[in-house]
C-alpha angles and dihedrals in degrees: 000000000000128000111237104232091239088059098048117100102218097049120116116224149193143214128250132186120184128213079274091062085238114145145222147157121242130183109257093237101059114077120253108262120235112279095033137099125207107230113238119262097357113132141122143083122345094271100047095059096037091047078052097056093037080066102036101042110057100134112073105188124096116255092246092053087054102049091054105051083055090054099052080050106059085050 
């Protein structure tokens, strides 16, 4: 049975964010898949991105979710 490489411990990864400022980590061999951004300078084990997107995404709703509800606010 083979190991997935998000669950290996040795692998290096990187930080994506979509159009939904939703965020992920991907391994930093695979190519970035269509919709997503890598984050600037994030990369590194398991631990340090997702340290990194426990601290930067702390919001978990989409974008467009949020816009909205401010919008039905300011009504």
């Amino acid at each position: 049975m083979s190991t997935s490489c998000f669950d290996r411990e040795d692998e290096t990864f990187i930080v994506l964010f979509n159009h939904e400022e939703q965020y992920s980590i991907w391994p930093h061999w695979k190519a970035v898949p269509a919709g997503w951004t890598a984050v600037d300078g994030i990369k590194g084990d398991k631990k340090t991105v997702t340290d990194y997107v426990e601290k930067t995404w702390t919001d978990m709703r989409p974008k467009s979710l949020r816009e909205w509800m401010e919008q039905q606010a300011a009504r």
